[in-house]
Structure formats: structure tokens, C-alpha cells
N, C-alpha and C positions, 0 to 999 in steps of 0.2 A: 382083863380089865372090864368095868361094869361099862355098859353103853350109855348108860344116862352121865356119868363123871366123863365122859371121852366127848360128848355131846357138850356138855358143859364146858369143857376145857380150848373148845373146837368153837365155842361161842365167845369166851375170854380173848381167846385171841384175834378174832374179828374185828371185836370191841377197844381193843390195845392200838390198832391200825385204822382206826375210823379217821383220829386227826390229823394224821401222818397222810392218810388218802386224800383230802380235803388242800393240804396245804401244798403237796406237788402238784396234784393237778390245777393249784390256782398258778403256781411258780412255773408251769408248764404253759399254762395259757396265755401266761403275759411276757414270757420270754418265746413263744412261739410270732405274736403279733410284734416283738422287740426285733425278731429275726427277718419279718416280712418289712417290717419299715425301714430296716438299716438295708437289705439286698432290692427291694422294690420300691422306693422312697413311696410309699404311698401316705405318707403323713402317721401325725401321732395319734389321729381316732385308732389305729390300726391295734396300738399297742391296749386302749381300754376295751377295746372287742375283743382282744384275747384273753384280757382279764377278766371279763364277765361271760364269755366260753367256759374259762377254765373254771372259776367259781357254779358256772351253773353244773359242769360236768363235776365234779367234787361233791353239790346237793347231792347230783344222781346217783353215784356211788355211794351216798352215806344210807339215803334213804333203802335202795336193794340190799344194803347189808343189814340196815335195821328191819326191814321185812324179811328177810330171810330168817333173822334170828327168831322175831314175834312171834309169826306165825307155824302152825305145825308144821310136820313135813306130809306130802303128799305120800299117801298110799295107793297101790294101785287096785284099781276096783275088784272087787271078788269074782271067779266065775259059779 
């Protein structure tokens, strides 16, 4: 198989699970802070700091997959 279509193909699917990344880790983040208000009553700020956790960690991963894809891949220096 050629490496530049296995490279491509390796990139497609990346890009397939970008939204699907973004929407767990928001549903992760606000059922995380759902879990700490219902066992720690520490109120309902609890439950939108998990949502904007989980949304900000979902940015992080959309963004390192999109850099990963963009940019080339590293080679290692020549001796």
C-alpha cells in the first residue's frame, strides 16, 4: 500500500472523530460536575465548571488533532 493514501486515510479518520471528541468530553465534563453536586452537594456552579472543563478540554483535543494533521511530520536530524 502507498504511504501517502495510508497517510491520507490515517488523516480521514482523525477528522471523522473530531465531533464525536468534542461532544463526549463536553457530556463528560458536565456529568462529572453533575456527579460532584449530587455526592458533595456543593451547589450548581459545580455542574457549569464541569461544562466549561469539559468544553475547554474538547477545544484541546480538536485543536492537537488539527495540528497534528496540518503540520508535517517531524524527521529526525541527519548525522
Amino acid at each position: 500500500m502507498d504511504k501517502g493514501k495510508l497517510s491520507t486515510s490515517a488523516n480521514l479518520l482523525r477528522l471523522s472523530t473530531l465531533g464525536i471528541n468534542f461532544v463526549l468530553t463536553t457530556f463528560l465534563g458536565a456529568g462529572a460536575g453533575w456527579l460532584l453536586n449530587r455526592f458533595l452537594h456543593w451547589g450548581p456552579w459545580v455542574i457549569i465548571a464541569g461544562l466549561l472543563v469539559g468544553i475547554f478540554a474538547g477545544y484541546y483535543l480538536m485543536i492537537g488533532d488539527i495540528r497534528a494533521i496540518t503540520l508535517p511530520p517531524k524527521t529526525p536530524p541527519k548525522p
